[in-house]
N, C-alpha and C positions, 0 to 999 in steps of 0.2 A: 702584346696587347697592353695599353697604356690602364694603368691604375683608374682614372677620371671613366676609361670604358665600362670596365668593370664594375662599378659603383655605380654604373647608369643600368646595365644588362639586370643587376642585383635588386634595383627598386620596380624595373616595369617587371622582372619576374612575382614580384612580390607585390604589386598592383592586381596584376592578373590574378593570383592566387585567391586574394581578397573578392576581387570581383565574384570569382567560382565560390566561393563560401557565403556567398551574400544571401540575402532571401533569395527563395528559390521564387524561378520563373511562376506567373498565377495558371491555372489550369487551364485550355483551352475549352470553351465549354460545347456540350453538347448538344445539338440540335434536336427540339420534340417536333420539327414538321412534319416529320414520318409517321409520330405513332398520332398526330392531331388528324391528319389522312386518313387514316385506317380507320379514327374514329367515327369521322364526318361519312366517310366510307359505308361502315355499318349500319348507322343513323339511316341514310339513305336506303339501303336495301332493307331495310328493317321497314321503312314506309313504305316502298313498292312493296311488299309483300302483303301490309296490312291495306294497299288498297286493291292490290290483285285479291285479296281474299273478299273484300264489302264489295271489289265490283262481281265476282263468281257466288258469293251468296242471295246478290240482287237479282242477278241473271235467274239462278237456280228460283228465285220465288217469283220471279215474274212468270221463268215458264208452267208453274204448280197452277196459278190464278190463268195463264191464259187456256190451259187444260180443262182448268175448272170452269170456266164460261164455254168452249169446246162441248164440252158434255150435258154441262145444262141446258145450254141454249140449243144443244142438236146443231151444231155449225160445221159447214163440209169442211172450214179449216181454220187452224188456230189465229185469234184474233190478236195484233198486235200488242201488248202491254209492258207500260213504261213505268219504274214504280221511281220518282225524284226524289232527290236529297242527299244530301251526305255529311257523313257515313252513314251507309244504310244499316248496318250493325247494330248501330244506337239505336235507330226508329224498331230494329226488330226488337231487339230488348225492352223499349218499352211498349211495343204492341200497338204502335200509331206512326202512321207512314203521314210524309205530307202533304203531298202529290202522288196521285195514281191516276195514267192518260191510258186509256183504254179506245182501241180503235179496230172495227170489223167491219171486212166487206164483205156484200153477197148474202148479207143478211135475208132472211126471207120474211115476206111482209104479207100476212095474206088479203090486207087494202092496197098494198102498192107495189108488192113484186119485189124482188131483190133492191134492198137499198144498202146502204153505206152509214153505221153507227159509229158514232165517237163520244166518248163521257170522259169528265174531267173530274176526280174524286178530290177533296182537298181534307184533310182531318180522317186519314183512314185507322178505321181500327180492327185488325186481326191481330190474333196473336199467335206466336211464333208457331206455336206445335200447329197452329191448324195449316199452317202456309206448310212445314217442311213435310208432313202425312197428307196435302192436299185434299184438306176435309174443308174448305172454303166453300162456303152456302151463302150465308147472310150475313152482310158488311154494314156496321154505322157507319153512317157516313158526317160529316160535319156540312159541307156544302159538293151536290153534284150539279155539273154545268153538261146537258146533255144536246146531241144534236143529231137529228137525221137528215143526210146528201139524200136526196130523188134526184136521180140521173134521166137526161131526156127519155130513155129508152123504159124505166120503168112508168113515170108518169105518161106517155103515148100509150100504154100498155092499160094505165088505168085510167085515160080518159078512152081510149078505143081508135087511137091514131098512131097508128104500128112506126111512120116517120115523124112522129115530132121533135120540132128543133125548140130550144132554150134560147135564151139573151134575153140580159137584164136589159131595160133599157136606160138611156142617159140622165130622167130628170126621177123624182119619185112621184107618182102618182098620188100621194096624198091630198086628200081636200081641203088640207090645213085642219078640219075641227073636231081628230081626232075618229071618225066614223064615217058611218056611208051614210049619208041618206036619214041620220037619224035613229038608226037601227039598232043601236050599240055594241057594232061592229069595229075594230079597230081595223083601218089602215097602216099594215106593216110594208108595204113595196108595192111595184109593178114587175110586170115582167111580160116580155110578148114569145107569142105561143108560133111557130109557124107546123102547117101540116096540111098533107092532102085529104082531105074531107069531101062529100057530096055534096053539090050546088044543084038542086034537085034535078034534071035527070041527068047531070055530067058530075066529075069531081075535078077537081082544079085547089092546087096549092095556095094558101091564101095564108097572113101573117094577120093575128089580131093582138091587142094591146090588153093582158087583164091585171085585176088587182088583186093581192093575195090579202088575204082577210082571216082575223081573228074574229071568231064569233063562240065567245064561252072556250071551252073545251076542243070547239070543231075548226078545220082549217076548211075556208073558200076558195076556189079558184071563179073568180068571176070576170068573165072576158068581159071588155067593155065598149070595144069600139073594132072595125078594121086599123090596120095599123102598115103603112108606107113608109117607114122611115128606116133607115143604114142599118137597125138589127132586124128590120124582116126582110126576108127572102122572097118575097111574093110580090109581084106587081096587078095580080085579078082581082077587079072590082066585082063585086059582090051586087049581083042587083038588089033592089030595096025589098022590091018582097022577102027575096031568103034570104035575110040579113040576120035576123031574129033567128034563125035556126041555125046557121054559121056558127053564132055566136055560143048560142046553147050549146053545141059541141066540143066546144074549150071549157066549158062553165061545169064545174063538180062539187061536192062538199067532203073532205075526209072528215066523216064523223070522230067524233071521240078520240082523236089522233093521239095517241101518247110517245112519251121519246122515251128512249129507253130508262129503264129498270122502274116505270112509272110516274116517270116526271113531266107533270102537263106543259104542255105548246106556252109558251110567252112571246112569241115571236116567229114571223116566216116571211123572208124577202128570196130574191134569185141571187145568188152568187155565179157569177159565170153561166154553162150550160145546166145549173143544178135548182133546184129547189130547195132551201134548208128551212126544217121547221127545228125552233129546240124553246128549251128550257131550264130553270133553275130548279133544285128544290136546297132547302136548308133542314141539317138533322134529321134524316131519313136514313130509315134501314132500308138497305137492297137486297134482293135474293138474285142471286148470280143467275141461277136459271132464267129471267125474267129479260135476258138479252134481246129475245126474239121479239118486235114489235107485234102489236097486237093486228 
């Protein structure tokens, strides 16, 4: 091996060397996307649980309060109740819910036969021990929105026309000025009535056109006219003489009608095959038992 070699093997040995004793390599570092996972991880479960518990506690007081109108109201079966908001936790803690929809069918009415109640509670205040012991009687309420469905089959029932049929009809029957006749009556809707009724000595299916009326506290049903047009069902003309007695036979008063938990009528038009009368009230106390229309 030539000297010149040697002298060259001697300095790349000693380059290398150098290089190995240099600073040492910097640390490969380590990755936190595993334990940021696990965290976001927990986070997560940690909220499905606190809302699996406010939706199982809402549920649990809903079904206390539809229990609680069950029994006061004497109802063959529990009425629907929806209590909104969230989280419901917080409205129980402070003893004020802020939305309560309350809806029961089959109601019994002893002016109109089985109807259909819905109330809309807004500003509820119970507080928690009376909802989880189900001691719930009487609710302040901030504002209740109440309303009673007449299905054709109860209102036939209470004018004494075991088939009558419902439909709104297309235009509103109002007089423009507010009333009938000057009576100070309000015109809320029309609605045409069909049913088979006596045409003195036959009976025959006949469709009339009436107005449903506010008058104070009492709801009208006042037929007004026969009625031919795509919601009646009837094409029999009514001779003149008993036209006036036809007519009487659609025509009722529900006295004193109150919508539920005692909140008077402000309003009654036909919604489809139904009837609805309802009402407001503001800052009223309800007693649960008071379900039952009057």
């Amino acid at each position: 091996m030539c000297p010149g070699t040697a002298d060259s093997d001697a300095i790349l040995e000693q380059t290398n060397v150098s290089r190995s004793a240099g600073t040492p390599h910097s640390p490969v570092p380590v990755s936190n996307n595993g334990a940021v996972r696990k965290l976001i991880l927990s986070l997560v479960l940690l909220v499905a649980l606190a809302v699996v518990v406010d939706f199982g506690a809402a549920a649990y007081s809903e079904y206390r309060v539809s229990r609680s109108l069950r029994e006061g109201g004497q109802l063959n079966s529990d009425p629907a109740v929806t209590i909104g908001g969230f989280p419901f936790l917080t409205q129980a803690v402070n003893g004020k819910y802020d939305n309560v929809e309350i809806r029961a069918q089959g109601v019994d009415s002893q002016i109109l036969g089985e109807v259909t109640i819905e109330a809309n509670l807004r500003g509820v205040n119970i507080p928690a021990s009376d909802l989880v012991n189900g001691s719930v009687k009487t609710v302040p309420v901030d504002q209740l929105d109440g309303r009673i469905l007449i299905d054709a089959t109860a209102l036939g029932q209470f004018l004494g026309i075991p088939d009558l049929q419902v439909s709104a009809p297309p235009a509103d029957k109002s007089d423009g000025t507010g009333g009938s006749g000057g009576s100070g009556m309000t015109t809320s809707g029309g609605v045409v009535l069909t049913g088979t009724v006596p045409i003195g000595p036959l009976s025959a299916a006949v469709s009339v056109q009436a107005d449903l009326l506010l008058d104070g506290e009492d709801v009208k049903i006042v037929a007004t006219d026969l009625y031919f047009g795509p919601e009646g069902k009837a094409d029999f003309t009514v001779p003149a003489p008993f036209k006036p007695a036809v007519l009487g036979l659609f025509t009722r008063t529900v006295e004193a009608q109150q919508l539920p938990f005692g909140v008077l009528p402000t309003k009654v038009y036909a919604e489809g095959s139904q009837v609805v009368i309802e009402g407001t009230g503001e800052n009223v106390v309800i007693n649960l038992d008071d379900l039952q229309a009057p």
